[in-house]
FITIBA-852828 format. One record per residue (C-alpha): x, y, z; residue number from 0; chain; residue in one letter. Coordinates in steps of 0.02 Angstrom, whole numbers, padded with zeros to 5 digits. Last residue first. Example, Ala and Ser with C-alpha at 12.3 -4.5 7.8 and 13.67 -1.06 7.14 Angstrom:
! residues 2
REC     xx     yy     zz resi chain resn
REC  00684 -00053  00357    1     A    S
REC  00615 -00225  00390    0     A    A
END
This chain:
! residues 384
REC     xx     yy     zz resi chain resn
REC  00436 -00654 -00758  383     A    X
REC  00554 -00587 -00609  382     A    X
REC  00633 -00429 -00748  381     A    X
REC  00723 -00330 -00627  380     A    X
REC  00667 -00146 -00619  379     A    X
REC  00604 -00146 -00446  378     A    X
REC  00496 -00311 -00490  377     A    X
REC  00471 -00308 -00683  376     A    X
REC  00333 -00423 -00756  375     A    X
REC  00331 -00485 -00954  374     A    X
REC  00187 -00559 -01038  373     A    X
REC  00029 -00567 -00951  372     A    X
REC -00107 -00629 -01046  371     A    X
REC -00278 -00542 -01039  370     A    X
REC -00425 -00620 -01109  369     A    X
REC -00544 -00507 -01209  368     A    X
REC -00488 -00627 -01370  367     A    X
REC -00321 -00569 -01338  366     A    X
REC -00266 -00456 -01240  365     A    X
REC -00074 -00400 -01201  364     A    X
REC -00006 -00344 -01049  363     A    X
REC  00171 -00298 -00970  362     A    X
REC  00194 -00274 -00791  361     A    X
REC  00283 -00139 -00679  360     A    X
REC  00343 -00137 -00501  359     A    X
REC  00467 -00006 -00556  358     A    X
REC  00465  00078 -00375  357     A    X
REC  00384  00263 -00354  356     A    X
REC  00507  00395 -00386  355     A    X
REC  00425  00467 -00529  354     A    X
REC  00254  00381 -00554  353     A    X
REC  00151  00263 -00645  352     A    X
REC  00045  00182 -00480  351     A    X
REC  00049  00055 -00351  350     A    X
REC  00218  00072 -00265  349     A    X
REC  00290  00168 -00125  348     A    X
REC  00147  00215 -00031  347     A    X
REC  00117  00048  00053  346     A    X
REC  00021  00080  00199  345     A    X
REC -00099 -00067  00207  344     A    X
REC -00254  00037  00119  343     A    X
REC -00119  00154 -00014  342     A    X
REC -00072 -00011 -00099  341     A    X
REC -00247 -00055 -00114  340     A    X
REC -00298  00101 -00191  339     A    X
REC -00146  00097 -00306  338     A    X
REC -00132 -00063 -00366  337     A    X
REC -00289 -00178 -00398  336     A    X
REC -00452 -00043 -00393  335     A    X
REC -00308  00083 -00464  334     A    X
REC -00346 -00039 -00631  333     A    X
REC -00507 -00010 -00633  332     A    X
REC -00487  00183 -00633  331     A    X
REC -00389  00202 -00754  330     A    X
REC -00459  00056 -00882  329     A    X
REC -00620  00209 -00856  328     A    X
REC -00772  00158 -00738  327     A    X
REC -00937  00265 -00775  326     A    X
REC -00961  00118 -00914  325     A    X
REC -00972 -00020 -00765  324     A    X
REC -00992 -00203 -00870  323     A    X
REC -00862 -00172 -00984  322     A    X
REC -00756 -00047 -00898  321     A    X
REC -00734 -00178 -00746  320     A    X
REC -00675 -00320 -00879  319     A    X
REC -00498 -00247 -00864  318     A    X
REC -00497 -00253 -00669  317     A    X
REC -00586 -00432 -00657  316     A    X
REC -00464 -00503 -00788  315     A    X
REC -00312 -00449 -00700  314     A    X
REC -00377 -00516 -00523  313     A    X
REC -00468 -00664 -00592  312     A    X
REC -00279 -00727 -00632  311     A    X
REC -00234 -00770 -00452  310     A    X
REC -00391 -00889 -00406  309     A    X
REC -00442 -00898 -00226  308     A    X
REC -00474 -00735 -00148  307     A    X
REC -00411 -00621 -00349  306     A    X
REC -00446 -00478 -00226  305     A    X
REC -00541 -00305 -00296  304     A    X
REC -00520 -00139 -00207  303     A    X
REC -00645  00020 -00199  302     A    X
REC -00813 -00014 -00245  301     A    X
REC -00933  00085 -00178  300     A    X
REC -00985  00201 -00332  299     A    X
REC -01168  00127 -00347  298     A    X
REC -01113  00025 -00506  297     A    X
REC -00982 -00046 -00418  296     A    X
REC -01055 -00098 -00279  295     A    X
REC -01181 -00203 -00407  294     A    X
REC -01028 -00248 -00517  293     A    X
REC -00974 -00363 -00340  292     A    X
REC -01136 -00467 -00335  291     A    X
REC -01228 -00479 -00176  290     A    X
REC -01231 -00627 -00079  289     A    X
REC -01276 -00803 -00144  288     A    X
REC -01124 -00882 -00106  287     A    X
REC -01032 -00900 -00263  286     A    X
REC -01041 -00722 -00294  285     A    X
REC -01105 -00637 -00464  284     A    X
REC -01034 -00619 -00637  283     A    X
REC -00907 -00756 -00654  282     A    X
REC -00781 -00621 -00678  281     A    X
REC -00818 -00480 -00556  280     A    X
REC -00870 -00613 -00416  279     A    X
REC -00700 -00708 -00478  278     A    X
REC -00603 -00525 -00437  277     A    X
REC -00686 -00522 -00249  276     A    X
REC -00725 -00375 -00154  275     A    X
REC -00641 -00239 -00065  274     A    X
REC -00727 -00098  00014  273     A    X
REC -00624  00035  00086  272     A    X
REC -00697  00143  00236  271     A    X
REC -00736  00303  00251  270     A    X
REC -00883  00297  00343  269     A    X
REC -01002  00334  00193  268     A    X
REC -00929  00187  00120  267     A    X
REC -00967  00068  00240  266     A    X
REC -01117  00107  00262  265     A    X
REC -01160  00099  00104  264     A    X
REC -01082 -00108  00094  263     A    X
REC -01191 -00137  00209  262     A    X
REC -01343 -00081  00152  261     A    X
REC -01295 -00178 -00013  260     A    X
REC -01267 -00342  00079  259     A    X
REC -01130 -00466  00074  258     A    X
REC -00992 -00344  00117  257     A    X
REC -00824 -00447  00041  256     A    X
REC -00687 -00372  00142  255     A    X
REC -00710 -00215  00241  254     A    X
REC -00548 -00117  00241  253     A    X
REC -00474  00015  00349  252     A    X
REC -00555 -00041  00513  251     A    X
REC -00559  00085  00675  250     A    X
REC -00659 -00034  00784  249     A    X
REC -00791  00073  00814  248     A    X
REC -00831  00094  00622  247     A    X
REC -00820 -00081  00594  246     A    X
REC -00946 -00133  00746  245     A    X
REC -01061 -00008  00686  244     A    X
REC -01049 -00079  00507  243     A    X
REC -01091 -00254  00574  242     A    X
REC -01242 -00177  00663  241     A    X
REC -01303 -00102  00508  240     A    X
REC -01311 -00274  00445  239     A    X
REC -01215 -00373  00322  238     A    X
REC -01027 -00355  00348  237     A    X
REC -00913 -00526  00256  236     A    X
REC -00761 -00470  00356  235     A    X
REC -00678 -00330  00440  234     A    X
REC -00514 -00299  00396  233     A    X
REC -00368 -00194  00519  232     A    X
REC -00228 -00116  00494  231     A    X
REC -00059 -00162  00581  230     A    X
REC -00008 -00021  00701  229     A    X
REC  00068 -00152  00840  228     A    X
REC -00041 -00089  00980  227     A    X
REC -00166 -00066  00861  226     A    X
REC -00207 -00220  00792  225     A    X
REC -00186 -00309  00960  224     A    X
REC -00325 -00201  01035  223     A    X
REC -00421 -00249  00893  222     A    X
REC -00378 -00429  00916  221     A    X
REC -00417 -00429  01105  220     A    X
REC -00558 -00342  01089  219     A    X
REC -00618 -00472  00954  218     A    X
REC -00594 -00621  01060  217     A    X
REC -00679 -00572  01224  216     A    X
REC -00831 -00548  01086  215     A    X
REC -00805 -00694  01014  214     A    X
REC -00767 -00813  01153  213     A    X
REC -00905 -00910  01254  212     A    X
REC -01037 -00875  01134  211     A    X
REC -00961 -00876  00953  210     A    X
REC -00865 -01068  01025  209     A    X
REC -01032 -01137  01072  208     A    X
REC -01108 -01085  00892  207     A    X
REC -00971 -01167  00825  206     A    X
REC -00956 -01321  00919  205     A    X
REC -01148 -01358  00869  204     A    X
REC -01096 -01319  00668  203     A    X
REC -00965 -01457  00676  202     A    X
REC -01055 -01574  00785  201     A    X
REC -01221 -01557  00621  200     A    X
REC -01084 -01576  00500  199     A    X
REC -01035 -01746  00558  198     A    X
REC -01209 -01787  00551  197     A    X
REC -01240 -01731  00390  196     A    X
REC -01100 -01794  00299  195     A    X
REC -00924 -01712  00284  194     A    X
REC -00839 -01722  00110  193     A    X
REC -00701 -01822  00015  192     A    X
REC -00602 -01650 -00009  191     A    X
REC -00719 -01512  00007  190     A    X
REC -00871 -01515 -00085  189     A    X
REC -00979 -01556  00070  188     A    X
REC -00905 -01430  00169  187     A    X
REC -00948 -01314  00047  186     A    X
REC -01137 -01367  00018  185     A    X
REC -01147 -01369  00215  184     A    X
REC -01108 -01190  00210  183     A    X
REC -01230 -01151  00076  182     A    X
REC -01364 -01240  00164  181     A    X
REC -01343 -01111  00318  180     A    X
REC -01400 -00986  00220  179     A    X
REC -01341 -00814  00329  178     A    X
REC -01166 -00905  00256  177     A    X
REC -01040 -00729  00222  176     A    X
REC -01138 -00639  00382  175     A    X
REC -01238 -00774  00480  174     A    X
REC -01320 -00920  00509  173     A    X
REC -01164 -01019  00531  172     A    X
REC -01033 -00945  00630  171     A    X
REC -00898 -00898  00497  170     A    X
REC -00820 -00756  00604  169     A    X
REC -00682 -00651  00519  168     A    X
REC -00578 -00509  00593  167     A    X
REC -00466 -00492  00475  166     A    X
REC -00248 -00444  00504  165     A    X
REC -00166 -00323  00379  164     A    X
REC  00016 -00290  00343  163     A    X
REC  00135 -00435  00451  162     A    X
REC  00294 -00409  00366  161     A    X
REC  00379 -00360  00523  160     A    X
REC  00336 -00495  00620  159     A    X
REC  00273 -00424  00786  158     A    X
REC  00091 -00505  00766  157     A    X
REC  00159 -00700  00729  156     A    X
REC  00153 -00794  00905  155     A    X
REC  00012 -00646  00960  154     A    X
REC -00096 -00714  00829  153     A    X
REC -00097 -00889  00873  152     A    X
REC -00140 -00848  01066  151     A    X
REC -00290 -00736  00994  150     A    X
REC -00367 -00871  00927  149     A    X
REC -00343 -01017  01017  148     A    X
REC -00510 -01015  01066  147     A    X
REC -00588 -01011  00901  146     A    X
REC -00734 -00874  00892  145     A    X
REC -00645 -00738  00824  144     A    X
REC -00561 -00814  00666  143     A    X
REC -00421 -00716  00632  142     A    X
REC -00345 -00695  00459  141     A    X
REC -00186 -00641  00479  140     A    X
REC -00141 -00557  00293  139     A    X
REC  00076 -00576  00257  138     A    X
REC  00178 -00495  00170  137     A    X
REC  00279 -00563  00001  136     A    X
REC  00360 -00470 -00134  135     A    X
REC  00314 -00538 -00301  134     A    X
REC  00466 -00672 -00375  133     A    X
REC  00521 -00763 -00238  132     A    X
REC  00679 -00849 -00217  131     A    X
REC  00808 -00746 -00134  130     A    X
REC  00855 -00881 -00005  129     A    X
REC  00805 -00747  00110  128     A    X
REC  00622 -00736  00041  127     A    X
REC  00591 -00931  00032  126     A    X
REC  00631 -00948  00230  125     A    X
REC  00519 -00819  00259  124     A    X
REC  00378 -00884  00162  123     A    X
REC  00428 -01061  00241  122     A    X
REC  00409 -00976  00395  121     A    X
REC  00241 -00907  00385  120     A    X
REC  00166 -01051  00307  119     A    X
REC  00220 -01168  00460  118     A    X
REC  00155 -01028  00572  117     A    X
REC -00006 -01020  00514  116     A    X
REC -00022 -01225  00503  115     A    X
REC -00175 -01196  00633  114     A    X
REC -00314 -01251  00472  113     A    X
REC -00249 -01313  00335  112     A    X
REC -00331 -01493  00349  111     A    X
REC -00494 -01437  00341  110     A    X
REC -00623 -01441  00492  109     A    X
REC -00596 -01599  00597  108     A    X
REC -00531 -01497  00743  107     A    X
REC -00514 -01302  00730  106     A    X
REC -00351 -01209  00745  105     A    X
REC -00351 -01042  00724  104     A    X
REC -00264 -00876  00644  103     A    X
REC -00275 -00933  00462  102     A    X
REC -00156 -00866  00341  101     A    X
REC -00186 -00737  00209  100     A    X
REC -00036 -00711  00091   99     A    X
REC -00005 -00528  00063   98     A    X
REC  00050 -00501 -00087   97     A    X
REC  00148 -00375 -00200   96     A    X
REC  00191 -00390 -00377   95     A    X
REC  00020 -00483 -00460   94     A    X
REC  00041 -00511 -00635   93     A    X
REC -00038 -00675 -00646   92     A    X
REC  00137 -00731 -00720   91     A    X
REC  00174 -00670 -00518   90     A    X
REC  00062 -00749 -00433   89     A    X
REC  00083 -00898 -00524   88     A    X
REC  00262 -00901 -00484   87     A    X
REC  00227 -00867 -00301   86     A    X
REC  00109 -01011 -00277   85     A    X
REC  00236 -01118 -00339   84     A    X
REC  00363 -01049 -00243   83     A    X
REC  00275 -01045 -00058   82     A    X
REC  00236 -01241 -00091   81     A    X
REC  00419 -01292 -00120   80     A    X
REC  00431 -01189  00043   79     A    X
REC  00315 -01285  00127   78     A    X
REC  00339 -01460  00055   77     A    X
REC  00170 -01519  00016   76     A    X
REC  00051 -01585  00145   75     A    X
REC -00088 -01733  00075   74     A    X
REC -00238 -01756  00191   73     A    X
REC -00340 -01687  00065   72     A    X
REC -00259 -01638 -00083   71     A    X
REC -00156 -01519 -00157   70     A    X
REC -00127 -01448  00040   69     A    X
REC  00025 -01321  00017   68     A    X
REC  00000 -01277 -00150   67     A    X
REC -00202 -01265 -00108   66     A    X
REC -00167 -01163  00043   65     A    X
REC -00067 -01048 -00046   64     A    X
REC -00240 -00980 -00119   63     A    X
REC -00285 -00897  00029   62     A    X
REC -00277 -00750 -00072   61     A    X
REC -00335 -00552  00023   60     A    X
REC -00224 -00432 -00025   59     A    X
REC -00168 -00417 -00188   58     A    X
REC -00079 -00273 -00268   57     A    X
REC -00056 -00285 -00452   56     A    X
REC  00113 -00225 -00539   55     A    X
REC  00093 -00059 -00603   54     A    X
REC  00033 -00053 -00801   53     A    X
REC  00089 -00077 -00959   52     A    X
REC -00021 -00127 -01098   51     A    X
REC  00033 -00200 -01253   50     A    X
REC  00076 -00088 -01398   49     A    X
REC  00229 -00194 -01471   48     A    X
REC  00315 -00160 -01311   47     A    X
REC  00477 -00127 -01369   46     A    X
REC  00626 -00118 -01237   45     A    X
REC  00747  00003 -01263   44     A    X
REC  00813  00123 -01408   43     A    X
REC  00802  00327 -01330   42     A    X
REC  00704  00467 -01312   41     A    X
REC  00529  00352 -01322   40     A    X
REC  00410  00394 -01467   39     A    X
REC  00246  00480 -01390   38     A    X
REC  00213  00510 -01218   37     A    X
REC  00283  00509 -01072   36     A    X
REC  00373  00434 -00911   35     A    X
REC  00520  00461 -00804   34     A    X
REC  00625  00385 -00662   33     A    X
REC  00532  00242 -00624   32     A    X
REC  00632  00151 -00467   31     A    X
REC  00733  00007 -00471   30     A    X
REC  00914  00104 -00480   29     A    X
REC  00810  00175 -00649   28     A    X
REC  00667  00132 -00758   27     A    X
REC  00604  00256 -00898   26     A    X
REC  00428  00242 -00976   25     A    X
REC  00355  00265 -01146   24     A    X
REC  00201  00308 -01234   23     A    X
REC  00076  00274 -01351   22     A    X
REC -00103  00296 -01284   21     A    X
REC -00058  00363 -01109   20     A    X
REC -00207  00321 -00998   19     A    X
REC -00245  00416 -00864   18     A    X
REC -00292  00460 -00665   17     A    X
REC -00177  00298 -00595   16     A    X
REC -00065  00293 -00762   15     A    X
REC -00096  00157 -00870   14     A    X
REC  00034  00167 -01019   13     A    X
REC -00010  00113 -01181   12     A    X
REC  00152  00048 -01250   11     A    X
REC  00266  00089 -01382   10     A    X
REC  00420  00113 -01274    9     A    X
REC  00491  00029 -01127    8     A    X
REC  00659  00103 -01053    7     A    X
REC  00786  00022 -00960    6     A    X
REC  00913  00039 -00814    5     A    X
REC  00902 -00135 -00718    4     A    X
REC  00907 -00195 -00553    3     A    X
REC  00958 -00382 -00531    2     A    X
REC  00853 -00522 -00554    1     A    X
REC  00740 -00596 -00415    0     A    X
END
């Protein structure tokens, strides 16, 4: 990352998190925004030939290191040559601050990824202190409750200190995110060279073994986990009132990708964040079958968007929001990708337009209602 810089940016439209400044300016300082307004700036700096400029985006839910690190099945990058890659698309996709899911689990002939947690984890760590990265990195444990190893796996990487969120996922067919078990045997039979029937058929049998011998020993543990170390907690792909029982008893901050409007109310009226998924936004409806993430929105209950498995949806998602949800102002979109989410895992020092908060800021222009992201500031330092 580049050195702190004092600057100012002028002629921009600045998005503050209740506002948008038409032409304004802001001021960056010791990595921090020192002031902001409107109108011509006080001084010569930085012109931003009326492009957007907003806070940096907040993701937290991508798994989308995994397809750095595996390009191809079978085939195992270099770790921390992966971690870069991924992090300079994050970052030209705008996004500031991540944190990188990682699967909690191991599961035999499943996908290649899977139990290479820790592997990920260090080579993120190992990229951070050679100063490499461009977005600041945590990390997302996404814990699969029925795998035996489970909660083992988690405990090897729970005291890091960049450890922000972990999920309490369970992919049992027949339920939650794949309630249509076809769908899930479509995706395994896209991935890679593909599982047959048969071999599909073990796969599924293990699993519903696994969800009755250890889920619900598993998901204690995790919760209990959670909170002994004061790392939020996700719930995952709710559809049934029991599902939002479960979250409300287990104290979780954000449910990820609610596949059923009932759900996704309950959720809500608890308190609870819902985050969905930018490429449901963008594609206009979710690749699974579930419900479609402008739906929520429409009803009021959407609160944070993820870019999941593609980095730009999460820019594109935000500004198409307006479009498709006219009750939605560019505002309040955009605090669906920095502020709100920022605010979910406890980071109240960025997210937003603000004195004192850090000059995570990016520069946006659009053309041809596609966004392009054309200059990003990480505490003041120019990273892209």
């Amino acid at each position: 990352m580049t050195a702190k810089q004092d600057t100012i940016i002028g002629n921009a439209r600045l998005v503050l998190a209740d506002r948008v400044i038409e032409q304004g300016w802001v001021a960056i300082s010791g990595g921090k925004i020192a002031e902001f307004g409107e109108g011509r700036a006080p001084e010569a700096g930085e012109d931003a030939g009326g492009d957007l400029i907003m806070p940096g985006l907040i993701e937290l839910h991508t798994d989308h290191l995994e397809m750095h690190y595996v390009p191809r099945p079978k085939v195992f990058w270099n770790p921390i040559a992966a971690v870069i890659s991924y992090d300079g698309q994050l970052a030209t996709s705008g996004i500031t601050t991540v944190l990188d899911s990682l699967r909690v689990w191991r599961e035999d002939g499943a996908e290649d990824v899977d139990g290479r947690a820790g592997v990920l984890a260090a080579a993120i760590s190992a990229a951070r202190e050679e100063n490499l990265l461009r977005a600041d990195h945590f990390l997302h444990l996404r814990c699969e409750v029925p795998m035996p190893s489970v909660v083992e796996e988690a405990m090897e990487l729970v005291e890091r200190p960049d450890v922000r969120l972990m999920s309490l996922m369970d992919h049992t067919p027949g339920q939650r995110q794949f309630r249509d078990e076809v769908k899930l045997r479509d995706y395994y039979r896209g991935k890679g060279g593909g599982m047959t029937d048969a071999e599909l058929d073990v796969l599924f049998a293990r699993r519903f073994d696994y969800q009755k011998k250890h889920a619900a020993t598993n998901v204690r543990a995790i919760v209990a986990l959670a909170q002994q170390h004061g790392i939020p907690l996700a719930s995952h792909d709710d559809t049934t009132d029991e599902n939002v029982t479960d979250a409300i008893n287990d104290k979780v901050a954000v449910a990820e990708f609610p596949t059923t409007m009932e759900a996704a109310r309950g959720l809500h009226a608890a308190g609870i964040d819902i985050l969905m998924g930018a490429p449901n936004v963008v594609r206009g409806g979710s690749h699974s079958g579930n419900i479609a993430a402008v739906d929520l929105a429409r009803e009021g209950v959407l609160d944070i968007l993820s870019s999941d498995y593609i980095p730009s949806s999460l820019l594109m998602a935000a500004l198409q929001l307006p479009q498709h949800v006219p009750a939605i102002d560019l505002a309040a979109a955009i605090r669906t990708v920095t502020k709100t989410p920022a605010e979910a895992v406890g980071l109240s020092d960025r997210g937003e337009i603000a004195v004192g908060r850090r000059a995570d800021l990016i520069r946006v222009h659009v053309a041809r209602d596609l966004p392009v992201v054309r200059s990003v500031w990480r505490e003041g330092g120019r990273v892209a």
